[in-house]
N, C-alpha and C positions, 0 to 999 in steps of 0.2 A: 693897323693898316699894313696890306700885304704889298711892298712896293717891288719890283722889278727893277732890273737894272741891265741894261743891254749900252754896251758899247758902239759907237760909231770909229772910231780908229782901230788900228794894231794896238794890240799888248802883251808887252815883253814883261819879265824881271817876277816882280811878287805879284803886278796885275791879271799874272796868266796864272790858270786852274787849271788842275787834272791833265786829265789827255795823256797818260802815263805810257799806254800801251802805243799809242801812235806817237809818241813820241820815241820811245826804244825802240818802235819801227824802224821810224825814216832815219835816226843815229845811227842805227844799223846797217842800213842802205846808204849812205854818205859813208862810213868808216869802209865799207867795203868796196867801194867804188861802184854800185850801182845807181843804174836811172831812173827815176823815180817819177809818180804821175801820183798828183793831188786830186782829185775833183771833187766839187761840191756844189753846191748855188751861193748866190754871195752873200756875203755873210755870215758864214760859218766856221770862220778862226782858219782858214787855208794861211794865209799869211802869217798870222801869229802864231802858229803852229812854226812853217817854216824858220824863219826868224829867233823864235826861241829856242829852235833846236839848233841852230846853225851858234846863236850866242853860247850856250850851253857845251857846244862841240869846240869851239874856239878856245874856250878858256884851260882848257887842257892841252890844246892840240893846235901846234902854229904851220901842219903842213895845211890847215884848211883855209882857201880862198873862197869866201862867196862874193857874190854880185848877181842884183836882181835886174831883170828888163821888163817895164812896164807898156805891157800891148796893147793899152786900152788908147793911145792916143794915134794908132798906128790905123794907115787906111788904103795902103798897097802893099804891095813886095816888096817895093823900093824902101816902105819907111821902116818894114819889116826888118830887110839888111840891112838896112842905116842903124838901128837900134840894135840888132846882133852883134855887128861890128863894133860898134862906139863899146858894149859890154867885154868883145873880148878883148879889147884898146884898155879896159880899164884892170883888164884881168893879167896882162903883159906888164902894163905898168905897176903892177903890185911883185910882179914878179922877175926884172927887169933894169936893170937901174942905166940911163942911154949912154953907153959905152958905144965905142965903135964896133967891137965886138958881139956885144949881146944882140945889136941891131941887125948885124950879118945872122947872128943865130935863129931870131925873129924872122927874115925873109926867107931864110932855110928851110922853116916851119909851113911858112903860111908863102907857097910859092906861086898861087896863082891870084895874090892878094900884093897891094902896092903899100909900102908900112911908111911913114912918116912920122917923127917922134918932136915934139911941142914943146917948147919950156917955156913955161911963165918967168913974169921979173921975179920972183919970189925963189924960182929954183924949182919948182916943182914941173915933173916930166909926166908926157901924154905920149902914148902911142897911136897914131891915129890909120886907120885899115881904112882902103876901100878895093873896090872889084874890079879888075880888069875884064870882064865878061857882061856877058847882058842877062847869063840866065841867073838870075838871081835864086832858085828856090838851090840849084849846084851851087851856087857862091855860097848860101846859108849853111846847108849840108855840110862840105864841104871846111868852112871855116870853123865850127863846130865839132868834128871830127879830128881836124889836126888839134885843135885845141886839147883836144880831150889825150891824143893820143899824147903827146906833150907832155902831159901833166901828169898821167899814168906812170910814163918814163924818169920823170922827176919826183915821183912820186910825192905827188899832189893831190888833195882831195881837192873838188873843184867843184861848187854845187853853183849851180847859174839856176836861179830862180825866176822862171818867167810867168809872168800875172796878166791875168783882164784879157783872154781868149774873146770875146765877146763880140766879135766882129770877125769872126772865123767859122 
């Protein structure tokens, strides 16, 4: 009997196959600091692709932050920025520890953006971004950019994986 086997999840680790070339692709493009654009139709391993090359990149390599944004629950600009933001809040906070200083260095960066930093009971810090502005696609831009240049400067690799265009 000739049975098939197709995934419904991401997989990482020994569950992923092949993909060798497009994998020393997009390592390539992450190590170098280029931007990179996935497409496919769904279901065709974008994600575990992603993912396993960023796992793969990590374990040698501790200048690499990633963090994904998932677009698929997004239904303006506003929840667009809201979910940009909340990503580069997650991306300061890996990089960051809420010092009164680094928080100065934070609004240095991100200067037409209002930074707030969160502590849980546990100790754990959140940087939290939002807009002074109304034009949101310049607030996204914009916040994006500094990020990037930031990380450049620190030399950081930074890969922000964003999924579920679908509504775009």
């Amino acid at each position: 009997m000739n049975k098939k086997y197709f995934t419904t999840r991401i997989v990482t680790g020994s569950a992923f196959i092949n993909r060798k070339k497009e994998r020393d692709w997009l390592a390539n493009r992450i190590k170098q600091f280029e931007h990179s654009w996935i497409m496919a139709p769904r279901r065709y391993g974008k994600s575990s692709l992603c993912k396993q090359v960023l796992f793969d990149l990590q374990k040698d390599d501790d200048t690499i932050i990633s963090t994904e944004i998932d677009l698929m629950i997004t239904y303006d600009t506003k929840t667009v920025e809201t979910h940009i933001l909340d990503h580069i809040g997650k991306i300061l906070s890996q990089l960051f520890s809420p010092t009164k200083k680094s928080i100065e260095i934070v609004k240095s960066i991100f200067r037409g953006i209002a930074i707030e930093v969160n502590i849980d009971s546990e100790g754990n810090h959140r940087f939290n971004l939002t807009t002074r502005t109304s034009d949101r696609s310049k607030n996204i831009i914009d916040a994006l950019l500094d990020m990037d240049r930031y990380a450049h400067k620190k030399r950081k690799k930074l890969s922000s994986f964003l999924m579920s265009f679908n509504n775009f």
